[in-house]
DRENTI-77175 format. One record per atom (N, C-alpha, C, O): residue number from 1; residue in three letters; atom name; x, y, z. Coordinates in pm, 1 decimal. Atoms other than C-alpha are relative to their C-alpha. Layout:
// DRENTI-77175
NODE pos code site c1 c2 c3
NODE NUM ala CA X Y Z
...
This chain:
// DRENTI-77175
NODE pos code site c1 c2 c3
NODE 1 unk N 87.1 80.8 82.6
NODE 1 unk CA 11222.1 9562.3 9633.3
NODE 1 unk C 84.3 -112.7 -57.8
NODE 1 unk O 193.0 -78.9 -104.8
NODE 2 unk N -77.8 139.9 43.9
NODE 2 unk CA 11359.9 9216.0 9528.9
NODE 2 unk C -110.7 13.7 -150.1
NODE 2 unk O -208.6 82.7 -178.6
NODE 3 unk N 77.5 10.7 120.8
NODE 3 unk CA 11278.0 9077.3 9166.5
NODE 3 unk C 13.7 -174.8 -8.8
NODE 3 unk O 97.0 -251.1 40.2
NODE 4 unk N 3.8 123.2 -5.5
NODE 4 unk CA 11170.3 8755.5 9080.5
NODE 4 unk C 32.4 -11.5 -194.8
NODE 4 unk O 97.8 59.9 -270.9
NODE 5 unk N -24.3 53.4 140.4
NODE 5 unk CA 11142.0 8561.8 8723.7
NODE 5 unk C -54.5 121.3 -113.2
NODE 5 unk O -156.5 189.0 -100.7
NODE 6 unk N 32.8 -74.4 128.9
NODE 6 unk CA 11172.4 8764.0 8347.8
NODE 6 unk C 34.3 176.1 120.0
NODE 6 unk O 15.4 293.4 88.0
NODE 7 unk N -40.5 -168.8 -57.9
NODE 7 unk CA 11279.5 9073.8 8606.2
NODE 7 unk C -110.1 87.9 32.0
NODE 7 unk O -111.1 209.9 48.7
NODE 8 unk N 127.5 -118.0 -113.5
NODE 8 unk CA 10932.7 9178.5 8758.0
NODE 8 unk C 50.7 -34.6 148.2
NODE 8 unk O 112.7 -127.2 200.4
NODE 9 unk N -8.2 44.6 -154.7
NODE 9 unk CA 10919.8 9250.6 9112.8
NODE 9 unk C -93.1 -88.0 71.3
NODE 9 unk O -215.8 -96.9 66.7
NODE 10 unk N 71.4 92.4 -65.3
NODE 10 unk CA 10842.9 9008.8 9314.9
NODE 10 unk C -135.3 31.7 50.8
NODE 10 unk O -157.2 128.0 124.3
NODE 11 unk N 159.8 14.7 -88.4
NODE 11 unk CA 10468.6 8952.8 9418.2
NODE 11 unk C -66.6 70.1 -96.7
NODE 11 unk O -187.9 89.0 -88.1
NODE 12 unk N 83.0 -94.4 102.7
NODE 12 unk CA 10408.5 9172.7 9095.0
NODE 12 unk C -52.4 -100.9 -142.3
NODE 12 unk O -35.8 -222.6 -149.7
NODE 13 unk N 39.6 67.6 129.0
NODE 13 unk CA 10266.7 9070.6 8743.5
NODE 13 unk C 51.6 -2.3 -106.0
NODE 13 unk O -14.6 61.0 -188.3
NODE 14 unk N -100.7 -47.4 121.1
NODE 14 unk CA 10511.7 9070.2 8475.3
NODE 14 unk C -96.5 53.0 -120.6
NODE 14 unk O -36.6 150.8 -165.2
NODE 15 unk N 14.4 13.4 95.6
NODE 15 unk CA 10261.8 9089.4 8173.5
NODE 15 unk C -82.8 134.0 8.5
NODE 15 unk O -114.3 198.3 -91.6
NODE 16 unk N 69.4 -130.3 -41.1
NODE 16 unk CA 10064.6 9403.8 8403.5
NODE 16 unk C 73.4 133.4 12.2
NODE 16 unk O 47.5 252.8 -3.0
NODE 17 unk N -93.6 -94.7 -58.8
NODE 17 unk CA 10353.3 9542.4 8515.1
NODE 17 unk C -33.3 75.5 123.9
NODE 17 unk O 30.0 175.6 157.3
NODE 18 unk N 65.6 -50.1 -162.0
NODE 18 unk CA 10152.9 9618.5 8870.0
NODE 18 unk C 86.4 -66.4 85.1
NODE 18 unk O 180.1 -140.8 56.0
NODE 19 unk N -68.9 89.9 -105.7
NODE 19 unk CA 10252.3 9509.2 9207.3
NODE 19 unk C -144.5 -11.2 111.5
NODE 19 unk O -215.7 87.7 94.2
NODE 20 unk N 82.8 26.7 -28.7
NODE 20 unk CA 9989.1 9410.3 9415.4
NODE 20 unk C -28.6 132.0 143.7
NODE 20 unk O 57.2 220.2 142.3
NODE 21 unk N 33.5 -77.5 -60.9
NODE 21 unk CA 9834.6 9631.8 9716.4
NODE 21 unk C 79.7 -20.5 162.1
NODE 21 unk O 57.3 51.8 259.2
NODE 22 unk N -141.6 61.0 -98.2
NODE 22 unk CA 10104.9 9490.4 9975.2
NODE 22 unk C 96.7 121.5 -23.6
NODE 22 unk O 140.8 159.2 85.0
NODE 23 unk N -97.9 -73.8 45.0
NODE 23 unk CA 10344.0 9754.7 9808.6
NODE 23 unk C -25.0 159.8 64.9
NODE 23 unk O 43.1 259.6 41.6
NODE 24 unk N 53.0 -161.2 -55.9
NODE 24 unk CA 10167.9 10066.1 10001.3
NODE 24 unk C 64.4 -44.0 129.7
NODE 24 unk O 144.3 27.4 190.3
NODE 25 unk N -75.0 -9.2 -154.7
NODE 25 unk CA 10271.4 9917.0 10323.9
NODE 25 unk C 55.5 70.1 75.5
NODE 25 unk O 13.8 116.8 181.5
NODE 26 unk N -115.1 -82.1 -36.3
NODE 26 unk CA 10576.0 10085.9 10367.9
NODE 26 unk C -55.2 143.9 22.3
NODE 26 unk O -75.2 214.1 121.5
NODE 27 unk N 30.9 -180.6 -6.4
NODE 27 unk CA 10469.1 10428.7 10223.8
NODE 27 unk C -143.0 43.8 113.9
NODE 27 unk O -170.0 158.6 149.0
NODE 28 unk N 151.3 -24.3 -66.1
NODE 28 unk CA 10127.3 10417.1 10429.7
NODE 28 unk C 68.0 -10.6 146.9
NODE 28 unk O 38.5 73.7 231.5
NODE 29 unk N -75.6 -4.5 -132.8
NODE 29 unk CA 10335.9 10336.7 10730.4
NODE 29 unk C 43.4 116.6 115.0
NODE 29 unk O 77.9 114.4 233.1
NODE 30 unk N -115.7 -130.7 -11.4
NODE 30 unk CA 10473.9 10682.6 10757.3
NODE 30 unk C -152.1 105.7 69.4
NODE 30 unk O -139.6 194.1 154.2
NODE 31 unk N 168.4 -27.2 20.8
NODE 31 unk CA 10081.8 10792.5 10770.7
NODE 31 unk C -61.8 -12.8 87.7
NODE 31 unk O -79.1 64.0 182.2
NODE 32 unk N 100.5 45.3 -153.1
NODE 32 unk CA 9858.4 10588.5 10982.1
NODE 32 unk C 92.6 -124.7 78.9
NODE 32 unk O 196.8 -168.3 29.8
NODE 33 unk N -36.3 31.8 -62.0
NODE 33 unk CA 9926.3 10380.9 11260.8
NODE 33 unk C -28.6 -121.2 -25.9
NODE 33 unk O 31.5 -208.5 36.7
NODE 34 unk N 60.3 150.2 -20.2
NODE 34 unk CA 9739.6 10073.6 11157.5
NODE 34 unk C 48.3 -82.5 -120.7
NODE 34 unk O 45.4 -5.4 -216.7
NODE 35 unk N -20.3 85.0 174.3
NODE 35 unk CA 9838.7 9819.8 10834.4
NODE 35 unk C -128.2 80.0 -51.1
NODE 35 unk O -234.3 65.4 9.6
NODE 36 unk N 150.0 -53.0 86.8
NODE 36 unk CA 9566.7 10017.5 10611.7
NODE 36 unk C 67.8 -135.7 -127.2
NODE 36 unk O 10.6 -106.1 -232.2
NODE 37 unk N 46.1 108.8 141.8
NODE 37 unk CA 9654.3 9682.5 10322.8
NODE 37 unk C -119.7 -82.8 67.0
NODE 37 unk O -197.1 -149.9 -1.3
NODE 38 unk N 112.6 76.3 -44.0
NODE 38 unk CA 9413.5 9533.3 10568.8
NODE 38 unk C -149.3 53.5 -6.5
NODE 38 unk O -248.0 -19.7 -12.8
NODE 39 unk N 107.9 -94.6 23.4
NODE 39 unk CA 9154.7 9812.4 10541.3
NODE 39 unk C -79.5 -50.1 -140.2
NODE 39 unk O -35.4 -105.4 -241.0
NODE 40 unk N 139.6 24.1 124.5
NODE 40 unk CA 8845.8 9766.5 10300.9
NODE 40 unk C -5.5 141.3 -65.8
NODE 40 unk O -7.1 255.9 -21.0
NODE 41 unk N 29.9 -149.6 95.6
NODE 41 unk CA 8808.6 10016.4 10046.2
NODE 41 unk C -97.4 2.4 -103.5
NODE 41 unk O -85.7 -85.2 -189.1
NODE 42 unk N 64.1 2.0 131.8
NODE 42 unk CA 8545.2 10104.9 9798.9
NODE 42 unk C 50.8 98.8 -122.6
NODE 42 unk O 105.5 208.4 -110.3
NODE 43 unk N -33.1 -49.4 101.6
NODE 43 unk CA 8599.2 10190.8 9466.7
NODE 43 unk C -95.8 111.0 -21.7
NODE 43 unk O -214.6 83.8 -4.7
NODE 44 unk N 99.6 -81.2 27.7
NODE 44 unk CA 8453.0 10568.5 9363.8
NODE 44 unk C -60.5 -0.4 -173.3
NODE 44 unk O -153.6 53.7 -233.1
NODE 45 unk N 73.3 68.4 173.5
NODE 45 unk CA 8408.9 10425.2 8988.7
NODE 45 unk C -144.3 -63.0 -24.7
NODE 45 unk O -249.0 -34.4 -82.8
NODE 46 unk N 73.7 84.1 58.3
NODE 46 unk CA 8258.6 10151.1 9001.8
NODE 46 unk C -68.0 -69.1 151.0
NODE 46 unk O -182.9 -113.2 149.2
NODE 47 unk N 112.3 21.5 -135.7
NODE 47 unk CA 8155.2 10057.5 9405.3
NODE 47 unk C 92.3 -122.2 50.5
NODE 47 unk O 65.8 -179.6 156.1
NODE 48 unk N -57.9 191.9 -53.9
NODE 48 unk CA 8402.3 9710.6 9438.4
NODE 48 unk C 61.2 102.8 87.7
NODE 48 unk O 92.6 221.5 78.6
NODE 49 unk N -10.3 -9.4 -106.8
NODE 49 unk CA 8480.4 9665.2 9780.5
NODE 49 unk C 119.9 -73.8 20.2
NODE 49 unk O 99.9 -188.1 -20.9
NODE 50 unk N -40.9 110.5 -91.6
NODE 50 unk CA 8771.3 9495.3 9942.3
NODE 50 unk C 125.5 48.0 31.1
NODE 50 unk O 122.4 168.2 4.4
NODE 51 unk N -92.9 -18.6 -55.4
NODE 51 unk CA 9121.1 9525.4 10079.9
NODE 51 unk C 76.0 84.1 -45.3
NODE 51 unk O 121.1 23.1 -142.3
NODE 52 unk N -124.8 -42.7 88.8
NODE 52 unk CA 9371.4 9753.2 9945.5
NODE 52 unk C 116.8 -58.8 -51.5
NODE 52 unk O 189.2 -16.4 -141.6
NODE 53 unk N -131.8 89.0 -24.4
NODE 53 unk CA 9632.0 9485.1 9997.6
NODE 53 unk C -45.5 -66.3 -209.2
NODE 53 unk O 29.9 -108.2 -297.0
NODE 54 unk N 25.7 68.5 170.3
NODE 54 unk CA 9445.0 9368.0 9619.3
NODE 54 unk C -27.9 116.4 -109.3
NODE 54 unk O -86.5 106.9 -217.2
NODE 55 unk N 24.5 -129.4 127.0
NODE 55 unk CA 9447.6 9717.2 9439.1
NODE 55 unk C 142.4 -36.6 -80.0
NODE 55 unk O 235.8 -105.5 -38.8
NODE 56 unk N -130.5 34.0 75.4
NODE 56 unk CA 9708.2 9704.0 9177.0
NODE 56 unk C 68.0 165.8 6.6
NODE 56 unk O 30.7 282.9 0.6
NODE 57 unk N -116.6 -136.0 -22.9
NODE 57 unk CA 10007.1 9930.7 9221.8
NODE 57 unk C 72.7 45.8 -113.3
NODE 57 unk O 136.8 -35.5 -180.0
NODE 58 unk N -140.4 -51.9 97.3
NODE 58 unk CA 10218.1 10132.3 8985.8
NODE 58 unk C 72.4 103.1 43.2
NODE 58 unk O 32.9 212.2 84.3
NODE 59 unk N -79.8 -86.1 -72.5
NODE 59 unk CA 10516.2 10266.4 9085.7
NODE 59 unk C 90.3 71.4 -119.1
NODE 59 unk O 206.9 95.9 -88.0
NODE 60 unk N -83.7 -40.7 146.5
NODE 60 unk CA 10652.7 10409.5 8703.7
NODE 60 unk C -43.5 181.6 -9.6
NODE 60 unk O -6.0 262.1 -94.8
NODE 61 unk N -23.8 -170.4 2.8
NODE 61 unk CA 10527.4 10789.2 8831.0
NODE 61 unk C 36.8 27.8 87.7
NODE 61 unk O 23.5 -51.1 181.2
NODE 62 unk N -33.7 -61.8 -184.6
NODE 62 unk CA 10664.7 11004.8 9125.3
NODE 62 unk C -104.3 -56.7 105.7
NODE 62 unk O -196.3 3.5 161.0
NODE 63 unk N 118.6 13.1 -126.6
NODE 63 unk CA 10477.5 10816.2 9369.0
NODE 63 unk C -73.6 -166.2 -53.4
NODE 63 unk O -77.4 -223.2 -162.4
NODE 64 unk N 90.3 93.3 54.7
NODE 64 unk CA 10270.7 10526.9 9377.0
NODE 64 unk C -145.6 40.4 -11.2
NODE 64 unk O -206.0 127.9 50.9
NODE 65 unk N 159.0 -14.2 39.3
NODE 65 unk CA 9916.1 10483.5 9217.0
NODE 65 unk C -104.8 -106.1 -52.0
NODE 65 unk O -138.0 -150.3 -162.0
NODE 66 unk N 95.7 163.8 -34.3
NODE 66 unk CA 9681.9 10195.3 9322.3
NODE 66 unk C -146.8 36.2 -47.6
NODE 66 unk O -226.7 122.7 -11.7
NODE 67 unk N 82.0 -33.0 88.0
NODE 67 unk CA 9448.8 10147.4 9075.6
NODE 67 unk C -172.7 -165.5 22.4
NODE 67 unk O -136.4 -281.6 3.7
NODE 68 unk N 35.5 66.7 -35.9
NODE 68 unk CA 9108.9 9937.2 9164.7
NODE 68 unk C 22.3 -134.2 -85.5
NODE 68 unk O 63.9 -134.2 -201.3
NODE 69 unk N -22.3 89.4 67.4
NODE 69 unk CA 9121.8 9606.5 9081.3
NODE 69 unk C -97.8 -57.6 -74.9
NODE 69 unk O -63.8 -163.1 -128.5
NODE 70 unk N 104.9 49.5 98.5
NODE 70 unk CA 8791.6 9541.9 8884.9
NODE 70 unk C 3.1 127.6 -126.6
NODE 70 unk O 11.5 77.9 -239.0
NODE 71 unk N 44.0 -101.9 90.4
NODE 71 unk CA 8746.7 9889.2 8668.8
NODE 71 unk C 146.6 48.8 -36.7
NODE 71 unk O 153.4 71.9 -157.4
NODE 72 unk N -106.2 -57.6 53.1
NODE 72 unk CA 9122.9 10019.3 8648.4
NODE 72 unk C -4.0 124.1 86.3
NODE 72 unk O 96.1 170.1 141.0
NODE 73 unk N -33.0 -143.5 -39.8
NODE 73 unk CA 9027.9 10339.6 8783.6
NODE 73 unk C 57.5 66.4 152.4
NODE 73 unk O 39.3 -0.2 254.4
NODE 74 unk N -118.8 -45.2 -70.4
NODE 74 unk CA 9246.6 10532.7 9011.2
NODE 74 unk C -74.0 6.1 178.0
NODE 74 unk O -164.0 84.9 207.1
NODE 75 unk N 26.9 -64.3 -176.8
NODE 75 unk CA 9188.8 10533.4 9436.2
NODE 75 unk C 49.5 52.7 68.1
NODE 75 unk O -5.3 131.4 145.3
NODE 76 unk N -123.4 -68.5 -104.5
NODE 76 unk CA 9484.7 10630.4 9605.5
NODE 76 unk C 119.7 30.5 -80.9
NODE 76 unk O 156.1 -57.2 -159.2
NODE 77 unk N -110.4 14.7 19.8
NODE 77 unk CA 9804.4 10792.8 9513.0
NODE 77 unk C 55.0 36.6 107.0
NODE 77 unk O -23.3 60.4 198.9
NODE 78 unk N -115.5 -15.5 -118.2
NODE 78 unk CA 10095.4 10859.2 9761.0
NODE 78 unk C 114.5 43.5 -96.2
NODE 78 unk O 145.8 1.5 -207.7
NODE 79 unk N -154.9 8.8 74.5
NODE 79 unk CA 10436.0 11026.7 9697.5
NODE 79 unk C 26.8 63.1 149.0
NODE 79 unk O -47.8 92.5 242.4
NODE 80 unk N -81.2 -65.5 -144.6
NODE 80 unk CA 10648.9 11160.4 9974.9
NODE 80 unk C 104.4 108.6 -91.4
NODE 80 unk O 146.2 71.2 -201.0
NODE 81 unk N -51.8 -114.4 -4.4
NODE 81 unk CA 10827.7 11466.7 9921.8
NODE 81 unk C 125.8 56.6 121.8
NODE 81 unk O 133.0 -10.5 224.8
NODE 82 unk N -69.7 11.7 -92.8
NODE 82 unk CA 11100.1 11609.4 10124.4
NODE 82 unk C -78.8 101.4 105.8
NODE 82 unk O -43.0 97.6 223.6
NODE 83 unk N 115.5 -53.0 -92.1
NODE 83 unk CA 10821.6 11835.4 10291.1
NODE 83 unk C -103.6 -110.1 43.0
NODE 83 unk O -173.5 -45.9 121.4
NODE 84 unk N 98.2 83.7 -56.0
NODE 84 unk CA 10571.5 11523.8 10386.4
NODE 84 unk C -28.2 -90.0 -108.5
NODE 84 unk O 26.7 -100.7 -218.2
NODE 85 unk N 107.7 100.1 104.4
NODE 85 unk CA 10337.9 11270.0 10225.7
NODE 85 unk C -101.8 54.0 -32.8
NODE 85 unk O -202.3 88.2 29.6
NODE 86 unk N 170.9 -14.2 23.1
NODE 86 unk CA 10108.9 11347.6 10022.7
NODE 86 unk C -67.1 -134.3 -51.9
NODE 86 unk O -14.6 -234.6 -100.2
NODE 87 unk N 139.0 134.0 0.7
NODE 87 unk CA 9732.6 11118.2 10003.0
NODE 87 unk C -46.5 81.5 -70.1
NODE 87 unk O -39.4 203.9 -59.4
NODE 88 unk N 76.9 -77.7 56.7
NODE 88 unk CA 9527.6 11178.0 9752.9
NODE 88 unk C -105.1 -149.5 -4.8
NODE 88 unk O -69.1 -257.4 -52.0
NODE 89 unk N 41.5 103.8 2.3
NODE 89 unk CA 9258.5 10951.5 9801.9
NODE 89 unk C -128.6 -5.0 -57.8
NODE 89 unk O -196.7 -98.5 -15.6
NODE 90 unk N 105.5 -43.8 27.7
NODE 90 unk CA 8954.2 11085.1 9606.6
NODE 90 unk C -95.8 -112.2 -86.3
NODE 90 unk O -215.8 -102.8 -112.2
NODE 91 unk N 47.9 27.9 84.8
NODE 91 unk CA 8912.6 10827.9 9397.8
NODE 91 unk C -61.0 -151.2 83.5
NODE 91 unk O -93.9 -250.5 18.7
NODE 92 unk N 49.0 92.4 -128.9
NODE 92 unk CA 8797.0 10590.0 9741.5
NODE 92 unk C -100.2 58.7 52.8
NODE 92 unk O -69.9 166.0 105.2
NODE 93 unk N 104.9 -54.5 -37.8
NODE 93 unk CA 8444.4 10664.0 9841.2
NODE 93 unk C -45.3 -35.7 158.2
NODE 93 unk O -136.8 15.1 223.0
NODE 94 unk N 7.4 6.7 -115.7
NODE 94 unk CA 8504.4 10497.6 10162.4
NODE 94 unk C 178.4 -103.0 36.3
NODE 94 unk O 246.5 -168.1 -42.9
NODE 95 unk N -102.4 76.2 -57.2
NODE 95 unk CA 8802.1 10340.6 10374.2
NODE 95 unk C -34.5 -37.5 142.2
NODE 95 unk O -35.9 52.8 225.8
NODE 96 unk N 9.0 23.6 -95.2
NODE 96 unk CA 8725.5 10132.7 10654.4
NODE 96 unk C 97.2 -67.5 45.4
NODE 96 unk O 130.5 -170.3 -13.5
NODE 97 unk N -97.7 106.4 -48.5
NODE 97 unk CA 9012.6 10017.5 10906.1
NODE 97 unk C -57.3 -72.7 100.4
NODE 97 unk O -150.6 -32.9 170.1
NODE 98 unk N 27.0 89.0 -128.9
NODE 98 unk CA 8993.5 9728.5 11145.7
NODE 98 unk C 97.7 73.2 95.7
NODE 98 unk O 205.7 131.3 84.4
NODE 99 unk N -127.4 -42.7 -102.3
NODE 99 unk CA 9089.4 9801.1 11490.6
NODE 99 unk C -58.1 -112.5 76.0
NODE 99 unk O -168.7 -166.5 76.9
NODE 100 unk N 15.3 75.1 -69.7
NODE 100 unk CA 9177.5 9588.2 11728.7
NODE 100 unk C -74.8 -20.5 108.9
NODE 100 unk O -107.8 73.0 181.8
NODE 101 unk N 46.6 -1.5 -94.6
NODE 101 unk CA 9015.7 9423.3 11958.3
NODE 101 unk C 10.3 26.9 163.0
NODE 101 unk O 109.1 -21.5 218.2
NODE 102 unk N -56.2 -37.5 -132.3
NODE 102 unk CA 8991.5 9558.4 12331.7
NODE 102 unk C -10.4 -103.8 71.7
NODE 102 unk O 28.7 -102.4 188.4
């Protein structure tokens, strides 16, 4: 993770202290096969729809925990373990990925 100005990480919000939905990349990598920041997600709060790549991230517990970006409330966490990854994704009432075209 690089840091930019006042010592947030880059691409993050200093005054949120989030990092934007870009920051699952990596850990989601390990997971599925496809970029899921490109995936559409609905929120199980409140119903907003759109990329994960725009959920806000916090990475200040074991794990990250991408939180929607209109209501706050929680969709996905991830931690990895030295037994696997765990997804907990309950708080996503749907995840749709793009696949490519044939």
């Amino acid at each position: 993770m690089t840091y930019g100005e006042a010592g947030a990480p880059e691409g993050g919000d200093a005054r949120t202290g989030h990092l934007d939905g870009n920051a699952l990349a990596g850990p989601l990598s390990e997971v599925f096969a496809v970029d899921v920041t490109a995936a559409t997600t609905r929120c199980a709060t409140c119903g907003c729809t759109g990329p994960v790549a725009r959920l806000h991230v916090y990475g200040y517990a074991p794990g990250l925990v991408a939180r929607c970006q209109r209501c706050g409330g929680v969709v996905l966490r991830t931690t990895r373990t030295r037994n696997g990854v765990w997804l907990d994704m309950s708080g996503a009432s749907s995840l749709a990925i793009p696949l490519a075209d044939h």
